[in-house]
C-alpha positions in Angstrom: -98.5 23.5 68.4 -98.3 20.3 70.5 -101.2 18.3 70.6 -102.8 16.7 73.3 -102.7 12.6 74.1 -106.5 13.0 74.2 -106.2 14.7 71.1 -104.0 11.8 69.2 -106.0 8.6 71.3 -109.5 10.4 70.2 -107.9 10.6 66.8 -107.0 7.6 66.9 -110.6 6.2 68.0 -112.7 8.2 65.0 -110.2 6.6 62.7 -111.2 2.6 63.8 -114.7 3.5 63.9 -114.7 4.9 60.7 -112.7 2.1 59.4 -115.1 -0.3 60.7 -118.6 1.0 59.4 -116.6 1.5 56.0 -116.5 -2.3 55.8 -120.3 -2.5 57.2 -119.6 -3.0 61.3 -121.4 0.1 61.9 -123.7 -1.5 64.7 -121.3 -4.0 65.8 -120.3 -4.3 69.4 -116.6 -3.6 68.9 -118.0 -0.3 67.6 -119.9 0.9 70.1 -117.3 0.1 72.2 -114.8 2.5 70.6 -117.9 4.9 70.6 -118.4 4.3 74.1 -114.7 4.8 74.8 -114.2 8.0 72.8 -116.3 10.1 75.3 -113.9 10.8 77.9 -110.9 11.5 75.7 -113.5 13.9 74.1 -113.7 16.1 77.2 -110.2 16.7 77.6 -109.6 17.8 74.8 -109.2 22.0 73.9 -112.0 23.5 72.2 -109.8 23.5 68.5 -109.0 20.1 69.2 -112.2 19.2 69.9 -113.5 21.2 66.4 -110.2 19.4 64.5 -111.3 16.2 65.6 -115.1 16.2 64.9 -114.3 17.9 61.4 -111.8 14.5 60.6 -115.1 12.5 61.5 -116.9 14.6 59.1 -114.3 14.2 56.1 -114.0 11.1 56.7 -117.7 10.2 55.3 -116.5 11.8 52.3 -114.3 8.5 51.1 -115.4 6.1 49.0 -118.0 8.5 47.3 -118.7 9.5 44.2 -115.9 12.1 43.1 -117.3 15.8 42.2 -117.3 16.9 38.7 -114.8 19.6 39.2 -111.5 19.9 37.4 -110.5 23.4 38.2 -109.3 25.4 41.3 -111.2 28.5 42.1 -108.3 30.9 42.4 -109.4 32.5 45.3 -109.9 29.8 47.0 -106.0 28.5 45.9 -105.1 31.6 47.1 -107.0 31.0 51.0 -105.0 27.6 51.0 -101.5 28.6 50.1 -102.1 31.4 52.2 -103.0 29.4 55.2 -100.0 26.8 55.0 -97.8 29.7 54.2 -98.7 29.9 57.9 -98.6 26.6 59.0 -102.4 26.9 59.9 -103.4 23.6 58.8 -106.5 23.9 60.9 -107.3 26.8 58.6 -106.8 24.6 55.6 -108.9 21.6 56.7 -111.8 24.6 57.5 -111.3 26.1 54.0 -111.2 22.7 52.2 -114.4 21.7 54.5 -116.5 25.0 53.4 -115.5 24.7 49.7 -115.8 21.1 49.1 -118.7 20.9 46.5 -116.1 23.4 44.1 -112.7 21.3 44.9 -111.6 18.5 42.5 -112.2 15.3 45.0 -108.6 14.0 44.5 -107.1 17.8 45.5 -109.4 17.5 48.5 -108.3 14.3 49.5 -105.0 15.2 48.8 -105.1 18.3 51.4 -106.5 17.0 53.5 -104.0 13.8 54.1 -101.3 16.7 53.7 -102.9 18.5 56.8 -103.4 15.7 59.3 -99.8 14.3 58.4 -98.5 17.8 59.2 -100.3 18.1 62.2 -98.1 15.3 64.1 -100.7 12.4 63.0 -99.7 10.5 59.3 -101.8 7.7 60.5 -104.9 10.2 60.1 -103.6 11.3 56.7 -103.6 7.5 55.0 -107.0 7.1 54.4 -107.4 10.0 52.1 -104.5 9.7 50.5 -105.6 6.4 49.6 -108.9 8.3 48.5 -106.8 10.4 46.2 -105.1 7.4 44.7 -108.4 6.2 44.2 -109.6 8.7 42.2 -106.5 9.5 40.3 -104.1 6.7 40.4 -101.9 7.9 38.2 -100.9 10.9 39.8 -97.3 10.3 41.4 -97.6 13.1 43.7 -100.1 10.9 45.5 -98.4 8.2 45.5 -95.3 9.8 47.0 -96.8 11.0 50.3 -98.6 7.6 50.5 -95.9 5.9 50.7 -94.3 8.3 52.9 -97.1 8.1 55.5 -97.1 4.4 55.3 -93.0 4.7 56.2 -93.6 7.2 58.9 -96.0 4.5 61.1 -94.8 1.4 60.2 -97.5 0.3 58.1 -95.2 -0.5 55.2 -96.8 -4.2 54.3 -100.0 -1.8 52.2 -97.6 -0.5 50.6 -95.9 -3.2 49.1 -98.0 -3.8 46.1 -97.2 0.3 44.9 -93.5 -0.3 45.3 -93.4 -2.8 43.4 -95.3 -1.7 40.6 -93.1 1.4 41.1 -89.9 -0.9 40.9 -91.1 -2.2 37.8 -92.1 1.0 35.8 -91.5 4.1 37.1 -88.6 6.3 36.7 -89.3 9.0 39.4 -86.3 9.0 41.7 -88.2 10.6 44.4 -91.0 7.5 44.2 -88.1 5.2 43.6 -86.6 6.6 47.0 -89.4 5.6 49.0 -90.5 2.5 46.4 -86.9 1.0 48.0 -87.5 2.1 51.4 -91.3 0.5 51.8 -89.5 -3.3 49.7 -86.4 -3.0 52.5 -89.0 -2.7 55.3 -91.3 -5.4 54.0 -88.0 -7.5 53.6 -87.3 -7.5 57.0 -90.9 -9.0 58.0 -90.2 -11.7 56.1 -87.1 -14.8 55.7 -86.2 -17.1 53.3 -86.3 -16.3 49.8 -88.6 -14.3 50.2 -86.8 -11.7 52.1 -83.9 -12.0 49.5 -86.4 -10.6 46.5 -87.6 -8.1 48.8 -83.7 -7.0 49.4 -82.9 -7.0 45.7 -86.3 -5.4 44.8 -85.5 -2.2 47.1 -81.6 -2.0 45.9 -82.8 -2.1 42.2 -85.0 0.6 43.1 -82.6 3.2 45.0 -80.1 2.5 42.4 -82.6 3.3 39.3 -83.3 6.2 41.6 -79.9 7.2 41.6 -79.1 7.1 38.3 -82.2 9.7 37.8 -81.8 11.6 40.5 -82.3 15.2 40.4 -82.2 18.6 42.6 -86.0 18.7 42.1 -86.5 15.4 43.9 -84.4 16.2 47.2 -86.2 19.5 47.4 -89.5 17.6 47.6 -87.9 15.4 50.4 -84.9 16.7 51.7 -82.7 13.9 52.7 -84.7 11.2 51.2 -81.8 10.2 48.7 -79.1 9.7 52.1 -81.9 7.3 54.0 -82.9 5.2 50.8 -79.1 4.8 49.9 -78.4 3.8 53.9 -80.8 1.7 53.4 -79.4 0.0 50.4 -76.0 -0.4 52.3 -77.9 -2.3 54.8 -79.7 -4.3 51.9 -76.8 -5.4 50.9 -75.2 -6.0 54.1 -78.2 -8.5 54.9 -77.0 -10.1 51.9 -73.9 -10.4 53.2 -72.3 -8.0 50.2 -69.9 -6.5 52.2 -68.0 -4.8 49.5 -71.6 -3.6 47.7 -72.4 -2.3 51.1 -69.4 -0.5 52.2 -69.9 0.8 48.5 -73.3 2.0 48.8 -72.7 3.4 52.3 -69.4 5.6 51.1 -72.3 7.0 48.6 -74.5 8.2 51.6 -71.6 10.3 52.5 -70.7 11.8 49.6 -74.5 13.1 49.3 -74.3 14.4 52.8 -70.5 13.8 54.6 -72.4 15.1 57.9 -75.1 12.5 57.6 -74.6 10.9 61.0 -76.7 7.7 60.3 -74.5 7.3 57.5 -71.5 7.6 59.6 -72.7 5.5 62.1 -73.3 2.7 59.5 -70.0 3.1 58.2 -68.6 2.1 61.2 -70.6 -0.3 62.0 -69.4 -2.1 58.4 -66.4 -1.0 59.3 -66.1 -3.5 62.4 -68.2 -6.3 60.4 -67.8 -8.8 57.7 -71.6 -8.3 56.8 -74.8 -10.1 57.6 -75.3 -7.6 60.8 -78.0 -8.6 63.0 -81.7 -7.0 62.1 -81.4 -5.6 66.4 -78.1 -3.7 64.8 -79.7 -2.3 61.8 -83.7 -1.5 63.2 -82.1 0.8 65.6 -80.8 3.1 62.7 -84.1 2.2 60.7 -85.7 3.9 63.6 -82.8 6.8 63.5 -83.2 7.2 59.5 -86.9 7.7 60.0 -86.6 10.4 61.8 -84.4 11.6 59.8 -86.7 12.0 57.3 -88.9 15.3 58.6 -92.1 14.8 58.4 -92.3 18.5 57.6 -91.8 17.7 53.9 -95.3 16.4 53.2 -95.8 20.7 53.7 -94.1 20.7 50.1 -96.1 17.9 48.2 -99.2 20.4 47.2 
């Protein structure tokens, strides 16, 4: 269902608050000025967005404590989740998740529950617990996958930077390769100089690791993932004025998907150029790859 612009600004509020007394501003005046400010998105909202919102408040106090000393899933309580986002009710999952959270595993919780709020048309919500997750188990690439993902979705690719490159270093997931090269070639282009070079070569070493161990298991995960990342490393290389690695690297992008039109609208844009394309040129099919990339996927990363 479409949500509200009370809904997403009120959202929106309980998130900076929350952010704030996390860092000990609880009392500050900015604070009680977003409080103030929150009441008369409040009463337009529905009566469910009303409960969605004040339950987000609610989780929210859950971050940065001690995780629970559960390892195991009740399986009737698996069972109420899968069933619910069988359904696409991820109201229903944030209630179960809510009732049952003394005898969830902290990371699944947080896990969820960034999966529901990223679902429900708001990534920006679902950040903070899936950095929760990869707090408590920062190992887990599942984690660190729709992290990444979210951090993509609303331009907040600078956090990210640190995991991608870690990821470009050691990791030989394609799917976390994918979006490792896609966070480096959006931090590259807030940056100039040599430092936006390492940035470029950083995210084409990862999409090209990621091709080499790319599998059907990854592009189920994210459909369409392997086209953007490998558009994206044709426009990497075009910024490094490579025109033959780029024209290369787009031709790729088609073969994975000949109807991609992003891809075919890079190729001729190479087509025309020698390279070096102006960042205007190439942010407006940044903006088209990204939404490209359906946000609908973080369903399938349970």
């Amino acid at each position: 269902m479409p949500y509200s612009t009370a809904f997403h600004e009120s959202v929106d509020l309980v998130l900076r608050v929350h952010e704030l007394m996390r860092v000990g501003r609880g009392e500050d005046t900015k604070t009680n000025c977003l409080r103030a400010d929150s009441e008369k998105p409040w009463y337009e909202m529905s009566d469910d967005e009303q409960e969605l919102v004040g339950g987000l408040s609610e989780d929210l106090y859950t971050i940065d404590a001690a995780p629970n000393q559960v390892n195991t899933i009740p399986n009737q309580i698996e069972a109420e989740i899968k069933s619910a986002s069988r359904d696409d009710d991820y109201p229903a999952v944030l209630a179960i998740l809510r009732n049952n959270k003394a005898n969830l595993p902290s990371a699944f919780l947080a896990h969820w529950r960034g999966l529901c709020w990223a679902t429900l048309q708001n990534p920006n919500a679902g950040i903070p617990f899936f950095k929760e997750a990869l707090r408590i188990d920062p190992d887990n690439g599942l984690h660190e996958y729709v992290f990444l993902q979210a951090l993509l979705l609303t331009d907040r690719h600078e956090e990210g930077k640190s995991i991608a490159l870690s990821i470009a270093r050691n990791d030989k997931n394609p799917l976390l390769l994918y979006f490792a090269g896609m966070i480096l070639f959006r931090c590259a282009f807030s940056h100039s100089g040599s430092k936006n070079v390492e940035l470029l070569q950083a995210s084409i070493k990862c999409v090209e690791s990621a091709n080499i161990f790319r599998d059907p298991i990854a592009t189920t995960i994210a459909p369409k993932a392997d086209v953007a990342a490998n558009v994206w490393r044709s426009m990497a290389y075009d910024q490094l004025e490579m025109s033959n690695e780029a024209m290369a690297a787009c031709e790729y992008s088609l073969r994975l998907d000949r109807t991609s039109e992003i891809a075919n609208k890079l190729h001729d844009l190479l087509s025309r150029g020698k390279g070096g394309h102006s960042r205007d040129e190439l942010l407006v099919l940044v903006r088209e790859t990204l939404s490209s990339i359906n946000s609908s996927a973080f369903s399938t990363a349970a």
